[in-house]
PyMOL CGO cylinders between C-alpha atoms (Angstrom):
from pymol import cmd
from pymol.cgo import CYLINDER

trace = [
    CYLINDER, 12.10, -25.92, 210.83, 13.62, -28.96, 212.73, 0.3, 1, 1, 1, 1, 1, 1,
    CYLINDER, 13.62, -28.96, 212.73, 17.22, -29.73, 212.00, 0.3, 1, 1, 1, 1, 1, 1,
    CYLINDER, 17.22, -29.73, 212.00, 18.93, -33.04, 212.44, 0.3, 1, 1, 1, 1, 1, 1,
    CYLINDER, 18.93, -33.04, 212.44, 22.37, -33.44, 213.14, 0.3, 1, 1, 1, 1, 1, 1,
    CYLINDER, 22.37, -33.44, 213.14, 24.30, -36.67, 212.10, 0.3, 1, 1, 1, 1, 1, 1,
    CYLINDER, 24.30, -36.67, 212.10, 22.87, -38.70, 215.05, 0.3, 1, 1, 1, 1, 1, 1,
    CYLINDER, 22.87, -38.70, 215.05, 19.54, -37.98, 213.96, 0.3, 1, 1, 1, 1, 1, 1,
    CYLINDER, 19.54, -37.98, 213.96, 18.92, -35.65, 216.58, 0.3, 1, 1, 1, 1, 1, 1,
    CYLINDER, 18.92, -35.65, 216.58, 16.88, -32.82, 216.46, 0.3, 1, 1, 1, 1, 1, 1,
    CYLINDER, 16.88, -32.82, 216.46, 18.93, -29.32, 216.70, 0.3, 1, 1, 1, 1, 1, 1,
    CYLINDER, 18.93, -29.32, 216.70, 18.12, -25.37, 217.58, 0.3, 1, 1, 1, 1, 1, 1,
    CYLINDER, 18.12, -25.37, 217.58, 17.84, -24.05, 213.92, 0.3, 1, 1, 1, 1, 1, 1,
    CYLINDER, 17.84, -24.05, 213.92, 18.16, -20.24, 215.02, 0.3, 1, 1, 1, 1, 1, 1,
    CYLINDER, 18.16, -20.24, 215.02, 22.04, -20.41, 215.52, 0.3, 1, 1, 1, 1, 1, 1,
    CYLINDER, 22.04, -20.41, 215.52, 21.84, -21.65, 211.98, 0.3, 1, 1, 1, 1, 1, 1,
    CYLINDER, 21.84, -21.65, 211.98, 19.56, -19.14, 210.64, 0.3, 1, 1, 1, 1, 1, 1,
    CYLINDER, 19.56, -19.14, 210.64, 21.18, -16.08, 211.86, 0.3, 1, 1, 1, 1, 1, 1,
    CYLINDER, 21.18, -16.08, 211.86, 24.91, -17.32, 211.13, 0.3, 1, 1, 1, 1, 1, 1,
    CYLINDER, 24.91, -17.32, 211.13, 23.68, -17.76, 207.56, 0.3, 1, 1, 1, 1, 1, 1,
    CYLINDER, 23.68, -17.76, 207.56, 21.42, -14.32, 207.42, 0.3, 1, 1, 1, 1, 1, 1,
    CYLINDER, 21.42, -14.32, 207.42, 24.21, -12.40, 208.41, 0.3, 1, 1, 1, 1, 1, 1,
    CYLINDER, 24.21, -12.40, 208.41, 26.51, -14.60, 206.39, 0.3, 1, 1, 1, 1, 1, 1,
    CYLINDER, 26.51, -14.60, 206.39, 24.13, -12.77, 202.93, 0.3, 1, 1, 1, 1, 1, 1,
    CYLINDER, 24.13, -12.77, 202.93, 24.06, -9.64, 204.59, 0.3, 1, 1, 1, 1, 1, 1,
    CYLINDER, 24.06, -9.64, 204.59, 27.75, -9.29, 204.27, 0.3, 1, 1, 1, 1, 1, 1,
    CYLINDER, 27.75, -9.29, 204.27, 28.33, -11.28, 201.07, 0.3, 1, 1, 1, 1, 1, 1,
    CYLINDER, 28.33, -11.28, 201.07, 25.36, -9.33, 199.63, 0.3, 1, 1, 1, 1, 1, 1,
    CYLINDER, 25.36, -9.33, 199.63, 26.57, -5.51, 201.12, 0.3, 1, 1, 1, 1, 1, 1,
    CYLINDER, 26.57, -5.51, 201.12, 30.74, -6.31, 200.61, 0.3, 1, 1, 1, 1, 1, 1,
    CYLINDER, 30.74, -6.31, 200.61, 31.21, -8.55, 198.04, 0.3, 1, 1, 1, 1, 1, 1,
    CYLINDER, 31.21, -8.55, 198.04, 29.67, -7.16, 194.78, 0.3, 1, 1, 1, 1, 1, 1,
    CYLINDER, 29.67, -7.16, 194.78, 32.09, -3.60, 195.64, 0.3, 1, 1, 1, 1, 1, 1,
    CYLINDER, 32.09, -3.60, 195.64, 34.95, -5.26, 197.12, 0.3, 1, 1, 1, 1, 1, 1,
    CYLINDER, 34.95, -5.26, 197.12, 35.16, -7.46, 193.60, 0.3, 1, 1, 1, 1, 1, 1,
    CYLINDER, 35.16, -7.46, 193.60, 34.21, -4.79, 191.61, 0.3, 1, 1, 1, 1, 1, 1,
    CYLINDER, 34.21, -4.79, 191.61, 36.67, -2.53, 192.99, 0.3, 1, 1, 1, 1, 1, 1,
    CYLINDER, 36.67, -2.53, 192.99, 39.34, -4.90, 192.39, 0.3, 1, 1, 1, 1, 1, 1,
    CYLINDER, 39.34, -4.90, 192.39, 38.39, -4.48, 188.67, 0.3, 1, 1, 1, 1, 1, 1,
    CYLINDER, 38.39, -4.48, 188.67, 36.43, -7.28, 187.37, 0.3, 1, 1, 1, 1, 1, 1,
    CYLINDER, 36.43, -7.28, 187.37, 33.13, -6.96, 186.26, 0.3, 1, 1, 1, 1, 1, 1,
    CYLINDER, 33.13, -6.96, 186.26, 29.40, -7.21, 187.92, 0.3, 1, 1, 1, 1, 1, 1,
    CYLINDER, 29.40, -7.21, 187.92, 28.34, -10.39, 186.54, 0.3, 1, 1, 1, 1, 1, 1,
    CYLINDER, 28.34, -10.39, 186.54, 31.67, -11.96, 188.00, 0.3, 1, 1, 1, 1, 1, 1,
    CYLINDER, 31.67, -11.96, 188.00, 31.57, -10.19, 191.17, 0.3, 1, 1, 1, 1, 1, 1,
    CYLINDER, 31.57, -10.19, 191.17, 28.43, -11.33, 191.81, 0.3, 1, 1, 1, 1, 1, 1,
    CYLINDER, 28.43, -11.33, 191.81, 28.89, -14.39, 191.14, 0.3, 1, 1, 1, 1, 1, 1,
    CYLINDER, 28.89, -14.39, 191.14, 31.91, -14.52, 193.64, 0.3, 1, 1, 1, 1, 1, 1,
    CYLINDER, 31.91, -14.52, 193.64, 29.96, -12.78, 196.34, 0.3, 1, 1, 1, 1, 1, 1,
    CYLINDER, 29.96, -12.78, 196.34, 27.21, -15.83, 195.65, 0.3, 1, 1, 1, 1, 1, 1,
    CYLINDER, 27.21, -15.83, 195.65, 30.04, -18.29, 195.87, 0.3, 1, 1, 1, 1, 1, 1,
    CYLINDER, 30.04, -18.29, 195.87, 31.20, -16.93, 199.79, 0.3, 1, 1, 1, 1, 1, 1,
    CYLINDER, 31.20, -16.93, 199.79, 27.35, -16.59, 200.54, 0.3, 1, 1, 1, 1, 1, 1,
    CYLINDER, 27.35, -16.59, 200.54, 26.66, -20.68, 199.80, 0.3, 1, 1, 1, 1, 1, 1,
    CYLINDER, 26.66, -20.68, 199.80, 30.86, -21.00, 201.70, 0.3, 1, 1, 1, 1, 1, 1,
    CYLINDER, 30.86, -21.00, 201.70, 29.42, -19.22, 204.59, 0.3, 1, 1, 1, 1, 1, 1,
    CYLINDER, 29.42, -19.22, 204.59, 26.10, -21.46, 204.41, 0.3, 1, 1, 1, 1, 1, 1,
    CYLINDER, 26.10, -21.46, 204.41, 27.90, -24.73, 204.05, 0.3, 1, 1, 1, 1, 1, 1,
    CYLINDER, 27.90, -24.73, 204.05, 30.31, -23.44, 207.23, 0.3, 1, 1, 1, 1, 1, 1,
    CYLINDER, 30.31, -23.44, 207.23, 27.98, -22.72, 209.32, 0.3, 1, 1, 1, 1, 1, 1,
    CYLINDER, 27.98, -22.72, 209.32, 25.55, -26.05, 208.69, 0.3, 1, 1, 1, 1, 1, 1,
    CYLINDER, 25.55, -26.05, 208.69, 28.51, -28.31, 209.41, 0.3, 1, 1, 1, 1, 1, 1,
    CYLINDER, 28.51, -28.31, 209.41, 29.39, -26.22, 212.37, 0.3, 1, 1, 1, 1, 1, 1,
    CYLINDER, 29.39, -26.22, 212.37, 25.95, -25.94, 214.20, 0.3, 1, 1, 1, 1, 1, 1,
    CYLINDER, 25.95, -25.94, 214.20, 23.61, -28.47, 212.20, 0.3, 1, 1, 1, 1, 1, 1,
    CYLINDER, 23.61, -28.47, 212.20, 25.84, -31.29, 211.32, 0.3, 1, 1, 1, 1, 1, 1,
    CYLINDER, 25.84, -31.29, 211.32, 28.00, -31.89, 214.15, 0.3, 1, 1, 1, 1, 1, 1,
    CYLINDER, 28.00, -31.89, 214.15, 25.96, -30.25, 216.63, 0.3, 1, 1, 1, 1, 1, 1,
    CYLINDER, 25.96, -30.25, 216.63, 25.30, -32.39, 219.78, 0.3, 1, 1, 1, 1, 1, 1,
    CYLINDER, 25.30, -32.39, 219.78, 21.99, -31.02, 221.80, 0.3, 1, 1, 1, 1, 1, 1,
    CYLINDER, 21.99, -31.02, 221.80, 22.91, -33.27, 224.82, 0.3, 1, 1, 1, 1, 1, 1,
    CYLINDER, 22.91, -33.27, 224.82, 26.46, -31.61, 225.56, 0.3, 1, 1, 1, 1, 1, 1,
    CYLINDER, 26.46, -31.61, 225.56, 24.82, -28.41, 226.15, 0.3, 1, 1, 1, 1, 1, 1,
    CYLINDER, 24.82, -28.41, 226.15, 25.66, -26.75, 229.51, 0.3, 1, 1, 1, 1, 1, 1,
    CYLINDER, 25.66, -26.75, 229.51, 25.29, -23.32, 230.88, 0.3, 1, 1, 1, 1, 1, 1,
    CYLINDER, 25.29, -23.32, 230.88, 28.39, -21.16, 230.07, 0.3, 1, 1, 1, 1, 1, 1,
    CYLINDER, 28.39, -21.16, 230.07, 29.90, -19.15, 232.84, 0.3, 1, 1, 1, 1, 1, 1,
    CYLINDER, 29.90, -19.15, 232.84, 28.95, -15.19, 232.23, 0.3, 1, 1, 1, 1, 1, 1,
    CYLINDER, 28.95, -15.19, 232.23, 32.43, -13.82, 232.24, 0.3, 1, 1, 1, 1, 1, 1,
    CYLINDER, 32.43, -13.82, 232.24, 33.32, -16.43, 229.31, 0.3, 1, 1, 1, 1, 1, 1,
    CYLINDER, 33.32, -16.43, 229.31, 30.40, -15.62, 227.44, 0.3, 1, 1, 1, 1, 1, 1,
    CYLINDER, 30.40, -15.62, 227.44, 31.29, -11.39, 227.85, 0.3, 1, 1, 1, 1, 1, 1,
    CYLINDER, 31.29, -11.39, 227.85, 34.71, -12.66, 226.94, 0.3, 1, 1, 1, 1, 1, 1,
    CYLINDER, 34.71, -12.66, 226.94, 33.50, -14.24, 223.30, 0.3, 1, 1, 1, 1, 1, 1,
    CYLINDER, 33.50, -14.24, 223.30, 31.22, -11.86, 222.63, 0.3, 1, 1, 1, 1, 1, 1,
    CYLINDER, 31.22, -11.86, 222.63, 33.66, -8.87, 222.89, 0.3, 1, 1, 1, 1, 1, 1,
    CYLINDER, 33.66, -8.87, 222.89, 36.36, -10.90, 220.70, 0.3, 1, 1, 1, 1, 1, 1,
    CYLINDER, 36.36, -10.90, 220.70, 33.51, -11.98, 218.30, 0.3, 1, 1, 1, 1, 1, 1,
    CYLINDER, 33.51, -11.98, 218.30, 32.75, -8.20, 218.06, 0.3, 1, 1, 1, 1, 1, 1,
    CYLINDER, 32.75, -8.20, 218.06, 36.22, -6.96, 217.73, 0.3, 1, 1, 1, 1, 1, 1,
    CYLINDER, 36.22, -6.96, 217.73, 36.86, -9.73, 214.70, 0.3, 1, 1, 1, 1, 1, 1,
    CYLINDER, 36.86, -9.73, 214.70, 33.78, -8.22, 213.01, 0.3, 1, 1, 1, 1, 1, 1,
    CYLINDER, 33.78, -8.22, 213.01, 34.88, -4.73, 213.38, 0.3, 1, 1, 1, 1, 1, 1,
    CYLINDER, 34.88, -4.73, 213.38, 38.45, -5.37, 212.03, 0.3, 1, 1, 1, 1, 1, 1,
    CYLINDER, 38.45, -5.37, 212.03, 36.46, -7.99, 209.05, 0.3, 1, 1, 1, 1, 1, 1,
    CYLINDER, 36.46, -7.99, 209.05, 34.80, -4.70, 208.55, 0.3, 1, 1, 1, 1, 1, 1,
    CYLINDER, 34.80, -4.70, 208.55, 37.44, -2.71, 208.17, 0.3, 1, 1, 1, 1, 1, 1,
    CYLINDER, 37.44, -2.71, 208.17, 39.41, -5.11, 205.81, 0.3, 1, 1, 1, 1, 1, 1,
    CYLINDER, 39.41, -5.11, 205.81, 36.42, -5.00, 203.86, 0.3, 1, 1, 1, 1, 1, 1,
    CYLINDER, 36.42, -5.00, 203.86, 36.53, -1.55, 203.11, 0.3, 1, 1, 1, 1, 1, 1,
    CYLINDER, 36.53, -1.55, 203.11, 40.21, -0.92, 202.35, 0.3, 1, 1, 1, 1, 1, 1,
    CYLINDER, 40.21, -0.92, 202.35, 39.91, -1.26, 198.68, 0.3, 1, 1, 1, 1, 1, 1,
    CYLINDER, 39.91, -1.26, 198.68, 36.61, 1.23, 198.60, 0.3, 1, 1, 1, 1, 1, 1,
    CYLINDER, 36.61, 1.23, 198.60, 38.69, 3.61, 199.96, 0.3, 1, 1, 1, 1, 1, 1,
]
cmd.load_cgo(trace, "trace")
C-alpha cells in the first residue's frame, strides 16, 4: 500500500498499520467492558469503542501519514531509542491498568 503524505511523497505504511492494529486491538478487547461496566448498554458501548477505534485511526494517519516527511529521517542514537521504548512500554502498562480499574 503506498501512502502519500501532504507533499505528495510516498511514506512507510507499516508505522501506520501497526499504530492502527493495535489501536482495534485495544478498542476492540477494553472498550465494549470498560463501557459496559460503567452501565450502559452493548449496542452503545460498542458503538463508543468504534468511535476511539476510527479516533485512534484518524491520530495516527495525521501523525505518521499526513505530516510525515521521508527526507528528515536520520538514524536515532541507541540509548534514545531504549529510552522511548521503555517509557512507551511503561505508558502502556499503566493505560492497561487504568483500563481495568472499573472490571475490577
Amino acid at each position: 500500500m503506498r501512502l502519500r503524505n501532504r507533499r505528495g511523497e510516498a511514506v512507510d505504511s507499516v508505522p501506520f498499520l501497526v499504530v492502527s492494529g493495535l489501536g482495534l486491538l485495544l478498542c476492540v478487547s477494553f472498550g465494549p467492558l470498560y463501557v459496559a461496566a460503567l452501565g450502559l448498554s452493548w449496542a452503545v458501548a460498542v458503538a463508543a469503542s468504534a468511535a476511539a477505534f476510527v479516533a485512534v485511526a484518524a491520530g495516527a494517519y495525521h501523525r505518521l501519514v499526513w505530516t510525515a516527511t521521508p527526507l528528515d529521517t536520520a538514524e536515532i542514537p541507541p540509548g534514545l531509542r531504549l529510552r522511548r521504548l521503555l517509557y512507551a512500554g511503561i505508558a502502556l502498562g499503566l493505560l492497561l491498568c487504568l483500563l481495568s480499574l472499573p472490571l475490577l
